[in-house]
N, CA, C and O atoms as a Maestro MAE file, in Angstrom:
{
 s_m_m2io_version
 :::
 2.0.0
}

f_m_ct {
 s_m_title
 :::
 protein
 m_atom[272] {
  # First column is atom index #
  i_m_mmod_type
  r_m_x_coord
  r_m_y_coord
  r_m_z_coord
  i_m_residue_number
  s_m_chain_name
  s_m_pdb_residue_name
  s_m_pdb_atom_name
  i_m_atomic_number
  :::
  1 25 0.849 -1.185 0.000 1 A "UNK " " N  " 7
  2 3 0.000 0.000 0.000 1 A "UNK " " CA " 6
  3 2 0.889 1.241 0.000 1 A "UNK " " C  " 6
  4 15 1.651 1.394 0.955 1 A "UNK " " O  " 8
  5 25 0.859 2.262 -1.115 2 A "UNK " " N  " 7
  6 3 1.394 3.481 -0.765 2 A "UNK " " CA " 6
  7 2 0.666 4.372 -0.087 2 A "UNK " " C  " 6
  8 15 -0.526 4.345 0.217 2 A "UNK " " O  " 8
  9 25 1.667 5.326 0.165 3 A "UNK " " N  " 7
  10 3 1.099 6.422 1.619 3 A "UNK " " CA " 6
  11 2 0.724 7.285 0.248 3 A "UNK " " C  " 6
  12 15 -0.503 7.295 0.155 3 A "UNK " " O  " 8
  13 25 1.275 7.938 -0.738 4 A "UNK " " N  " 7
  14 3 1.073 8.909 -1.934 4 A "UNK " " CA " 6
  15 2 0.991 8.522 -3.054 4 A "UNK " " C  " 6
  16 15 1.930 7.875 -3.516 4 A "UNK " " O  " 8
  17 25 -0.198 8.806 -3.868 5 A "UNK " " N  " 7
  18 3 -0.164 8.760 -5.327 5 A "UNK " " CA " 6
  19 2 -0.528 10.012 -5.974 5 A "UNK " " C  " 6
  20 15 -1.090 11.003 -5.508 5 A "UNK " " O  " 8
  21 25 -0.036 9.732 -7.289 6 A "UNK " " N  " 7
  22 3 0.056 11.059 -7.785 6 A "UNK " " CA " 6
  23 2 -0.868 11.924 -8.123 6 A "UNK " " C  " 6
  24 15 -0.801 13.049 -8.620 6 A "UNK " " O  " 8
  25 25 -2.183 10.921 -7.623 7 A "UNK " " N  " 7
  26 3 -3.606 11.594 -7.854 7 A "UNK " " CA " 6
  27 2 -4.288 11.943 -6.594 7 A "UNK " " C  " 6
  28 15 -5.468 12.278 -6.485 7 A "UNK " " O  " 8
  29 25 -3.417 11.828 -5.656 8 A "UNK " " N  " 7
  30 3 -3.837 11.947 -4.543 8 A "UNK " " CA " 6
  31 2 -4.319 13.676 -3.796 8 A "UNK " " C  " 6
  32 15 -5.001 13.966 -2.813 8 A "UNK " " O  " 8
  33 25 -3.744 14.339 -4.595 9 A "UNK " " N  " 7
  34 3 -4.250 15.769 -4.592 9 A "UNK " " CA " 6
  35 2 -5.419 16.251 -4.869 9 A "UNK " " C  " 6
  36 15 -5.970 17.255 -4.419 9 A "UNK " " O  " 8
  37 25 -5.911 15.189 -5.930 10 A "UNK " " N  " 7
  38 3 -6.979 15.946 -6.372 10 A "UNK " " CA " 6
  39 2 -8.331 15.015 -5.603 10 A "UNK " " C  " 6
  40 15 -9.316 15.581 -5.129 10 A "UNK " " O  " 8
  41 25 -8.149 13.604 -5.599 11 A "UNK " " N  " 7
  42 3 -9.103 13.193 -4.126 11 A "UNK " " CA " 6
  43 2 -8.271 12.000 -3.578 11 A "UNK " " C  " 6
  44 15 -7.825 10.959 -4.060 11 A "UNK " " O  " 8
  45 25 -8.256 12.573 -2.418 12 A "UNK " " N  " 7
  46 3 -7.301 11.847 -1.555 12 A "UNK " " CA " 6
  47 2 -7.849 9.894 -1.589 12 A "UNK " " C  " 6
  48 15 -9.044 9.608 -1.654 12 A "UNK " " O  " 8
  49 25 -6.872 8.918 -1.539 13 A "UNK " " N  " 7
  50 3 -7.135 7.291 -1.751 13 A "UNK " " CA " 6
  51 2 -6.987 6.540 -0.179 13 A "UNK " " C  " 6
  52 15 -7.542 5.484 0.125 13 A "UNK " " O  " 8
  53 25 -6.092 7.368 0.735 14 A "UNK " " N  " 7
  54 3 -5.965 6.748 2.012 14 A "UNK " " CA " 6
  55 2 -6.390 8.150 2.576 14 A "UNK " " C  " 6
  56 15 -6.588 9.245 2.050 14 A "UNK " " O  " 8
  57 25 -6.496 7.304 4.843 15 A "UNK " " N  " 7
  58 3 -6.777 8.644 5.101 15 A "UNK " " CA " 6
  59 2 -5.427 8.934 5.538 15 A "UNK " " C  " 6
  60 15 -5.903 9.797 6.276 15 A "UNK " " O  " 8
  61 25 -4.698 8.982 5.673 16 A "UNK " " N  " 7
  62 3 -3.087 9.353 5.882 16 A "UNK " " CA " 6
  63 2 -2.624 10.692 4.483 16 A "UNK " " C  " 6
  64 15 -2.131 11.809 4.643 16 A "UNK " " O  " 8
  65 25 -2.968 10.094 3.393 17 A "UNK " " N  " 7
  66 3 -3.176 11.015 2.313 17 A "UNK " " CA " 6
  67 2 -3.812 12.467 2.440 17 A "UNK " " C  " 6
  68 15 -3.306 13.514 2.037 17 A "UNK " " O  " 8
  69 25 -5.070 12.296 3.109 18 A "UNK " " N  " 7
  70 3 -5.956 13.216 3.235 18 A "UNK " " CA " 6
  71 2 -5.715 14.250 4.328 18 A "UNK " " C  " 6
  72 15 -6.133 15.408 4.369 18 A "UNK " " O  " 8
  73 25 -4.783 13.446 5.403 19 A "UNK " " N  " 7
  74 3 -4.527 14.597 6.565 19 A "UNK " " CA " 6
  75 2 -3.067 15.060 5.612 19 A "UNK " " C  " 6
  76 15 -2.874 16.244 5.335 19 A "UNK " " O  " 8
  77 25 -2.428 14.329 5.321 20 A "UNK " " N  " 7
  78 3 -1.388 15.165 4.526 20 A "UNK " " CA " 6
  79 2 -1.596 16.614 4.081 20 A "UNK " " C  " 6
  80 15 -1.177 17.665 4.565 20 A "UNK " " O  " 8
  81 25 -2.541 16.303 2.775 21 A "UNK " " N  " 7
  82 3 -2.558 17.406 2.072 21 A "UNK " " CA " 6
  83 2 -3.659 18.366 2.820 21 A "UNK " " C  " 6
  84 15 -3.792 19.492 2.342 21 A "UNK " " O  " 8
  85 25 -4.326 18.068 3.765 22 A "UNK " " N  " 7
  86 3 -5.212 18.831 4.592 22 A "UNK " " CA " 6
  87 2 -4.543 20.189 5.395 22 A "UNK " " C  " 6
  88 15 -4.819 21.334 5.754 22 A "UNK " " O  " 8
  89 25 -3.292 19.024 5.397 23 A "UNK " " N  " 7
  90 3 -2.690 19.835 6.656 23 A "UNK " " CA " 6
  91 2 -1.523 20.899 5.818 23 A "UNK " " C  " 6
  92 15 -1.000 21.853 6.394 23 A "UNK " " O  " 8
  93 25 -1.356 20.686 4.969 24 A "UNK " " N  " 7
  94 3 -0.551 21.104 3.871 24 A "UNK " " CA " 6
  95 2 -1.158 22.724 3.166 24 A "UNK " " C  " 6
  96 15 -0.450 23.677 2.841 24 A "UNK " " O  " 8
  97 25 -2.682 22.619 3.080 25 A "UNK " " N  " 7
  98 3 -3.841 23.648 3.043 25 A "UNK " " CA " 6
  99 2 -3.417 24.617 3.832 25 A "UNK " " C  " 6
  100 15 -2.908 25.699 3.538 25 A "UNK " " O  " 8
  101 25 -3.813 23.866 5.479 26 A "UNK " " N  " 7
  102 3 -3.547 24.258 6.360 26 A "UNK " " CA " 6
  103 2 -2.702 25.466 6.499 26 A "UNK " " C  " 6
  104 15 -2.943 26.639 6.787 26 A "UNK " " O  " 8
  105 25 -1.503 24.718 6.163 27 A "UNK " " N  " 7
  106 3 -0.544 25.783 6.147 27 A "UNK " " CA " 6
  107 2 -0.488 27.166 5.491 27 A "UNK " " C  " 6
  108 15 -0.300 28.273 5.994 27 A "UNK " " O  " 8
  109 25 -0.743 26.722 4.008 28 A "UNK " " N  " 7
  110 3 -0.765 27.893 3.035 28 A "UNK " " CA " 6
  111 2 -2.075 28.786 3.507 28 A "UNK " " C  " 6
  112 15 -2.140 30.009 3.382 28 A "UNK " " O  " 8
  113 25 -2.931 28.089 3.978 29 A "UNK " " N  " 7
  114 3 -3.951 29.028 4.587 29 A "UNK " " CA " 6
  115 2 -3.879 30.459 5.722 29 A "UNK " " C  " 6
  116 15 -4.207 31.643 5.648 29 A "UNK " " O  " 8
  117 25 -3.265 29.582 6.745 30 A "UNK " " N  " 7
  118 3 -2.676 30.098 8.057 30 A "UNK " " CA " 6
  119 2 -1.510 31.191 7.582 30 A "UNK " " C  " 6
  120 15 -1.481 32.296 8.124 30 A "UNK " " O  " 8
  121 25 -0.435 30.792 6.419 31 A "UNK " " N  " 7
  122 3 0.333 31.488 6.201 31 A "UNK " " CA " 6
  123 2 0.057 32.734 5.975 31 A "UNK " " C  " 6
  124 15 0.684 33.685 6.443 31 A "UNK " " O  " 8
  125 25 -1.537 32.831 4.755 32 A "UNK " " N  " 7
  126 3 -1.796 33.845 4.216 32 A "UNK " " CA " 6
  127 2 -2.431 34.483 4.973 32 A "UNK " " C  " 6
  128 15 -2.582 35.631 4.555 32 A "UNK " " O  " 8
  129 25 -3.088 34.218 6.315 33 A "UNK " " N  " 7
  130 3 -3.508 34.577 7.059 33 A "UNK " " CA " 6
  131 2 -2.753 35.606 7.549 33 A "UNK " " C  " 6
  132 15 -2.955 36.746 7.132 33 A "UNK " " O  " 8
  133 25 -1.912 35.380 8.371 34 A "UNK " " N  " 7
  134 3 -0.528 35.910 9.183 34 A "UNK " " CA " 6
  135 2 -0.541 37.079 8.025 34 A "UNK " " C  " 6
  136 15 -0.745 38.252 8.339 34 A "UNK " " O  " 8
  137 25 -0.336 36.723 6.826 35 A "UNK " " N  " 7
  138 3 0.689 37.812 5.874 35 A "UNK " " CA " 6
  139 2 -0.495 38.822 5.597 35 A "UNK " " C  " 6
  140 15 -0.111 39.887 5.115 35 A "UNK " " O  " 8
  141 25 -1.680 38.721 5.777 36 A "UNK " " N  " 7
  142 3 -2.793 39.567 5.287 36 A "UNK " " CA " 6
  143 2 -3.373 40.618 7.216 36 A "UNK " " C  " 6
  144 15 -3.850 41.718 7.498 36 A "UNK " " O  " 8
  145 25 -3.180 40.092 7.543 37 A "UNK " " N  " 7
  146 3 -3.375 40.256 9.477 37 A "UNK " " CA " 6
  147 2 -1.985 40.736 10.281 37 A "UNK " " C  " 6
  148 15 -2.024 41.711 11.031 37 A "UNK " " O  " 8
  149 25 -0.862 40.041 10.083 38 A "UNK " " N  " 7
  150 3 0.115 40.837 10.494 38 A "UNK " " CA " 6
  151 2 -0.044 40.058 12.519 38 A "UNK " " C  " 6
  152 15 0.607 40.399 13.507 38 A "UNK " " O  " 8
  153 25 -1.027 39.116 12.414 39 A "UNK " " N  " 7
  154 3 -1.227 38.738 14.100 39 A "UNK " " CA " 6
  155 2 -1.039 37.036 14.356 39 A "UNK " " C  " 6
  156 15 -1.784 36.191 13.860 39 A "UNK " " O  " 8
  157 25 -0.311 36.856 14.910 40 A "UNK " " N  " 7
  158 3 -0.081 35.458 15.182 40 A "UNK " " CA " 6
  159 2 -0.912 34.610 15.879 40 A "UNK " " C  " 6
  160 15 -0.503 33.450 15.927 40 A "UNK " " O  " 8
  161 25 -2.247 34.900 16.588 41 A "UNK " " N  " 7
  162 3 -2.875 35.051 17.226 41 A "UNK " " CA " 6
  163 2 -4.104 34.455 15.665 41 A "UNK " " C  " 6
  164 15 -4.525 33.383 15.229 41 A "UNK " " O  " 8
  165 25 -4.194 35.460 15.432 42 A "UNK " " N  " 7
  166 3 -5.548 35.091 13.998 42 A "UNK " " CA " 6
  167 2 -4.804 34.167 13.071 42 A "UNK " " C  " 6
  168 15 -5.573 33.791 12.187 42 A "UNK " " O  " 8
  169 25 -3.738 33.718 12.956 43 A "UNK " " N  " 7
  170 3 -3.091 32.902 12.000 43 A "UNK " " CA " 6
  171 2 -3.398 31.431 12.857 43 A "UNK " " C  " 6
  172 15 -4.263 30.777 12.274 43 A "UNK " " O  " 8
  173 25 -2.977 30.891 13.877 44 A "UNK " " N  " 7
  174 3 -3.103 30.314 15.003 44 A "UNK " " CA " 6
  175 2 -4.320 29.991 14.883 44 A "UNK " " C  " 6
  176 15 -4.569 28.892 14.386 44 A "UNK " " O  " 8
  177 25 -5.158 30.665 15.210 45 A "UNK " " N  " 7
  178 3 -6.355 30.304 14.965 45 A "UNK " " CA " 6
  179 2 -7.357 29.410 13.840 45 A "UNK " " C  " 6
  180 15 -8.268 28.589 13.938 45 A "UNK " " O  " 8
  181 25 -6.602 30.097 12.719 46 A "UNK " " N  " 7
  182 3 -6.811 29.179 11.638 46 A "UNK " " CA " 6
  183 2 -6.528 28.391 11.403 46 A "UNK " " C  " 6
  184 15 -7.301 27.507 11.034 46 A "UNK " " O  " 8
  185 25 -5.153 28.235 11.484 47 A "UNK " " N  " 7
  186 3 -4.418 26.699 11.316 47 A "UNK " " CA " 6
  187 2 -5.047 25.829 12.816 47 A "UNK " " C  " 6
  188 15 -5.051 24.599 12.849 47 A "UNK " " O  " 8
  189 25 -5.274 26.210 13.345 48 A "UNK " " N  " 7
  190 3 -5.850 25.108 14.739 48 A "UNK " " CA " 6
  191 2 -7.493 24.865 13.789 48 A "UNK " " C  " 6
  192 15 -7.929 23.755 13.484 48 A "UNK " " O  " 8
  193 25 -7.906 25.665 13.594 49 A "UNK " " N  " 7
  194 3 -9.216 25.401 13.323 49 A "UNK " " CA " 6
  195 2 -9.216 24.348 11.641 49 A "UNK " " C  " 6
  196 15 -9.996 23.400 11.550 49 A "UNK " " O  " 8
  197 25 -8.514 24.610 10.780 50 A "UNK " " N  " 7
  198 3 -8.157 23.699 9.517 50 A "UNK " " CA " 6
  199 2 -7.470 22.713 10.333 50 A "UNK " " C  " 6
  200 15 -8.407 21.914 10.304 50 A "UNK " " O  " 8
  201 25 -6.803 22.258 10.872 51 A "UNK " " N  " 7
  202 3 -6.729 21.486 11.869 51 A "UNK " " CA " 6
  203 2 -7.482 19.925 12.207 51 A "UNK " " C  " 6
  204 15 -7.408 18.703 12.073 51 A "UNK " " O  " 8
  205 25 -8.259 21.092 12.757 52 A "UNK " " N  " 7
  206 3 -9.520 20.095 13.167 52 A "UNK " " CA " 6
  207 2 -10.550 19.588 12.656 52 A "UNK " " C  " 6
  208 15 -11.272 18.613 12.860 52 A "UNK " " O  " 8
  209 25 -10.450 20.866 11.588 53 A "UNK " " N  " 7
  210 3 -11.460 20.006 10.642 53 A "UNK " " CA " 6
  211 2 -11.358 18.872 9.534 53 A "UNK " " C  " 6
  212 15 -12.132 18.044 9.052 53 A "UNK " " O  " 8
  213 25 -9.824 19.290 9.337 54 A "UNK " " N  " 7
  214 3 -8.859 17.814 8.350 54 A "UNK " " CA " 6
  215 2 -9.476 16.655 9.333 54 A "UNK " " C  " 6
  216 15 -10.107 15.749 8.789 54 A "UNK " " O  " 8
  217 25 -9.339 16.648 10.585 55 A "UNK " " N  " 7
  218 3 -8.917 15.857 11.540 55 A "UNK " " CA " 6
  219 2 -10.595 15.144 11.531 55 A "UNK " " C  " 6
  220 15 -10.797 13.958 11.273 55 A "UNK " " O  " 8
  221 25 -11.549 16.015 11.823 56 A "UNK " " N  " 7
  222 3 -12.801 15.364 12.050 56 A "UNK " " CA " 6
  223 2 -13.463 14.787 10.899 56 A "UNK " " C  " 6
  224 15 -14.212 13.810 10.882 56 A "UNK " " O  " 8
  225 25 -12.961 15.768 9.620 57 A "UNK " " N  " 7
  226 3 -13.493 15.159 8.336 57 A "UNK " " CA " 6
  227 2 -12.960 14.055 7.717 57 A "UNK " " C  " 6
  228 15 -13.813 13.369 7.153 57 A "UNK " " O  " 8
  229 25 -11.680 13.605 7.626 58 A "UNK " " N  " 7
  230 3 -10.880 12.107 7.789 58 A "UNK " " CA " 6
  231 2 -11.506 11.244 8.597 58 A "UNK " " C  " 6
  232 15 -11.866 10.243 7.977 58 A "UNK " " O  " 8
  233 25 -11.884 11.229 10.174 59 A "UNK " " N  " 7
  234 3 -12.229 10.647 10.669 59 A "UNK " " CA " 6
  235 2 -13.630 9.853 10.322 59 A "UNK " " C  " 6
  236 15 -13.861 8.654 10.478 59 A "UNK " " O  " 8
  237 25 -14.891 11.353 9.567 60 A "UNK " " N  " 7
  238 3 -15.941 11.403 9.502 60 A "UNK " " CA " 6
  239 2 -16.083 10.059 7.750 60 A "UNK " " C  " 6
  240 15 -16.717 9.011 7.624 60 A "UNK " " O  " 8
  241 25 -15.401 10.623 7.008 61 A "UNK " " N  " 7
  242 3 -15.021 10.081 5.877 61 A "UNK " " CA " 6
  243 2 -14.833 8.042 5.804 61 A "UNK " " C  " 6
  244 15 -15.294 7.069 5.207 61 A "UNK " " O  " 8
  245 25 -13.796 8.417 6.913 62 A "UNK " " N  " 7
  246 3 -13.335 6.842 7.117 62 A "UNK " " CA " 6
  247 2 -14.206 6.147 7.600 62 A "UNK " " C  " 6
  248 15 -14.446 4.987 7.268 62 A "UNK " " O  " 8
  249 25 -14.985 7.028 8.754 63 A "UNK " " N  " 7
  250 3 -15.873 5.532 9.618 63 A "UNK " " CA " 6
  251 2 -16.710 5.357 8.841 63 A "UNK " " C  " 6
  252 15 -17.421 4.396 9.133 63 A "UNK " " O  " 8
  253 25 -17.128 6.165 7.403 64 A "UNK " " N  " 7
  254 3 -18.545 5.800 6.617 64 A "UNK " " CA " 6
  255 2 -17.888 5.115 5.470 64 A "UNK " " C  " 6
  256 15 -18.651 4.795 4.558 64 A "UNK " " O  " 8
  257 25 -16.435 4.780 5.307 65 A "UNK " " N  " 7
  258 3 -16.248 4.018 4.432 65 A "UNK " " CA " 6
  259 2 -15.825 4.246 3.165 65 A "UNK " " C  " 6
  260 15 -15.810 3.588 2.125 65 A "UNK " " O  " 8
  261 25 -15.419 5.538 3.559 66 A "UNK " " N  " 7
  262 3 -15.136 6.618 2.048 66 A "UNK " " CA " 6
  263 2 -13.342 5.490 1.337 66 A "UNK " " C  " 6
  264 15 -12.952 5.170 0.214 66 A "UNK " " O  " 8
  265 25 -12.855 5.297 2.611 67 A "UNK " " N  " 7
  266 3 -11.308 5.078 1.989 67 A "UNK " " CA " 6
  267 2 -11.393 3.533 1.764 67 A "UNK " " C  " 6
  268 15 -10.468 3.008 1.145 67 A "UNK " " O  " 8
  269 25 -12.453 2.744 2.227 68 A "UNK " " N  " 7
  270 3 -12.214 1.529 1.968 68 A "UNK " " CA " 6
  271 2 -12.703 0.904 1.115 68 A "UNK " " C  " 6
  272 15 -12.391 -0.276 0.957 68 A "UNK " " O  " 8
  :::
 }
 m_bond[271] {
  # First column is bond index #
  i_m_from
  i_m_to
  i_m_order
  :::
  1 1 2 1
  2 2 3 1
  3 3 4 2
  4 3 5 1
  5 5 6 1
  6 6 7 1
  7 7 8 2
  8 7 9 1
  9 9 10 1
  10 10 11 1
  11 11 12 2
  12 11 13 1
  13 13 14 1
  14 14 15 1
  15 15 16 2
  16 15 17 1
  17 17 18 1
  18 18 19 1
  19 19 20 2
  20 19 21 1
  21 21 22 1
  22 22 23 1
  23 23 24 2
  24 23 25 1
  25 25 26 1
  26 26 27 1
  27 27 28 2
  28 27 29 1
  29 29 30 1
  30 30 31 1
  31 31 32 2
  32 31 33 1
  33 33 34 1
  34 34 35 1
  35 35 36 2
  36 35 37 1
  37 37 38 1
  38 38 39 1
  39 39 40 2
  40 39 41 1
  41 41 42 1
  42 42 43 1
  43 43 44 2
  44 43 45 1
  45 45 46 1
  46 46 47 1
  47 47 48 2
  48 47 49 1
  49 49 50 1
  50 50 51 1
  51 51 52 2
  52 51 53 1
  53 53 54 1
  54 54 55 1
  55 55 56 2
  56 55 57 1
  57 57 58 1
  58 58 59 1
  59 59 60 2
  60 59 61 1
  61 61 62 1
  62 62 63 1
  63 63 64 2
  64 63 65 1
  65 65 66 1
  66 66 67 1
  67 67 68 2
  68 67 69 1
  69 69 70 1
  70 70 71 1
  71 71 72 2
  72 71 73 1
  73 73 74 1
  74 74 75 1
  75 75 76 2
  76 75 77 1
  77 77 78 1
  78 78 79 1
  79 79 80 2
  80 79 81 1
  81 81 82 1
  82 82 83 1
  83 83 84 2
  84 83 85 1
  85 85 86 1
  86 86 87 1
  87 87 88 2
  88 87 89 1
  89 89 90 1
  90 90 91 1
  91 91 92 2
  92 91 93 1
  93 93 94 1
  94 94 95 1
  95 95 96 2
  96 95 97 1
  97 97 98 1
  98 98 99 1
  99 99 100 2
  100 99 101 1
  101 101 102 1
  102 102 103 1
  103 103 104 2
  104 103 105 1
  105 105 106 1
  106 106 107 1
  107 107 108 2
  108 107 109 1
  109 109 110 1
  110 110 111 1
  111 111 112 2
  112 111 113 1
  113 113 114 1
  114 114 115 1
  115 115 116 2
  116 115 117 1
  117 117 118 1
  118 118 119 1
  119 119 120 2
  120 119 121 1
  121 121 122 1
  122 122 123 1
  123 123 124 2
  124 123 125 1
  125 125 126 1
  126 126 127 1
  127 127 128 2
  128 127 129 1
  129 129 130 1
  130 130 131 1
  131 131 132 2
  132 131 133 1
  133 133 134 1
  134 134 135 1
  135 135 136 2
  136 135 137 1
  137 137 138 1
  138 138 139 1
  139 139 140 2
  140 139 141 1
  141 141 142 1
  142 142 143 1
  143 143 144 2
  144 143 145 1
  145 145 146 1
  146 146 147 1
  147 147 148 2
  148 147 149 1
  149 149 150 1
  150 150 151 1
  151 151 152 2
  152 151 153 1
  153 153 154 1
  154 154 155 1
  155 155 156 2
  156 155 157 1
  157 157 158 1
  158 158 159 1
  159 159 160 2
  160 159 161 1
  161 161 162 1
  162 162 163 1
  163 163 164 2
  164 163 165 1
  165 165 166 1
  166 166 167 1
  167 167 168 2
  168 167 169 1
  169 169 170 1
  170 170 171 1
  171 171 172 2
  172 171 173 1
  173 173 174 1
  174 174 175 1
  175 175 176 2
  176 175 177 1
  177 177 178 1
  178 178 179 1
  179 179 180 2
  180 179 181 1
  181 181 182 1
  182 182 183 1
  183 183 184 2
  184 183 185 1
  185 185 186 1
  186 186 187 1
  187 187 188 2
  188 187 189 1
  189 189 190 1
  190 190 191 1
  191 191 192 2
  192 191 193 1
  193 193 194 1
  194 194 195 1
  195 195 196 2
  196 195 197 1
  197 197 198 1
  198 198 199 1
  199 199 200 2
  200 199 201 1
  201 201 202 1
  202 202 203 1
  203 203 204 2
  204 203 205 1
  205 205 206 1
  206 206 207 1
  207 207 208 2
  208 207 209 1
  209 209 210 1
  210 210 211 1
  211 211 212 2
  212 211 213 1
  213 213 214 1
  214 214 215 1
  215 215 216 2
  216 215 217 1
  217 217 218 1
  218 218 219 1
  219 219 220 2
  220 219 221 1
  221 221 222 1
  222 222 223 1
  223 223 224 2
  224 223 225 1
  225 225 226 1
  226 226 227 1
  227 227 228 2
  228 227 229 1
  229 229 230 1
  230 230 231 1
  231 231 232 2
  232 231 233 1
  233 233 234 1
  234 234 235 1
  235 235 236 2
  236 235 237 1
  237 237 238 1
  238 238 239 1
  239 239 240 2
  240 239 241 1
  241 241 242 1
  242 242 243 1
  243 243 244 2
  244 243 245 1
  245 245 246 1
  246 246 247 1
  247 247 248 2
  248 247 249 1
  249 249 250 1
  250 250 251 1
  251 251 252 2
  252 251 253 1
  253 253 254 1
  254 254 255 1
  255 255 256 2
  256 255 257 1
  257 257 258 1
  258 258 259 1
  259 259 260 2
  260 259 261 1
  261 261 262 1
  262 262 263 1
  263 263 264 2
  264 263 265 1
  265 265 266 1
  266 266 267 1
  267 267 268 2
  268 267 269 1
  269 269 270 1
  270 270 271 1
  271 271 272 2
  :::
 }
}
């Protein structure tokens, strides 16, 4: 089983895949955050909150059977 395929960007095949590039969002999100706000505090926020939602929607995804 691979952890990445090359189509995996566009809909994720495992959930390991999916927090990857979730969290990967994440980042560029939070980043632009910070760079548009200037507050570490509202950047933080976002990335905790993309976060959690990678986190609950993987979870939500898997137990209904999306990855298997």
């Amino acid at each position: 089983m691979d952890f990445l395929n090359w189509y995996d960007f566009l809909g994720p095949t495992t959930p390991a895949a999916a927090i990857f590039f979730g969290i990967i969002i994440t980042i560029i999100v939070s980043l632009t955050v910070w760079l548009d706000s200037k507050k570490l505090r509202t950047a933080g926020i976002a990335a905790l909150t993309g976060i959690c939602v990678t986190l609950v929607g993987v979870f939500v995804l898997n137990t209904a059977g999306f990855y298997g």
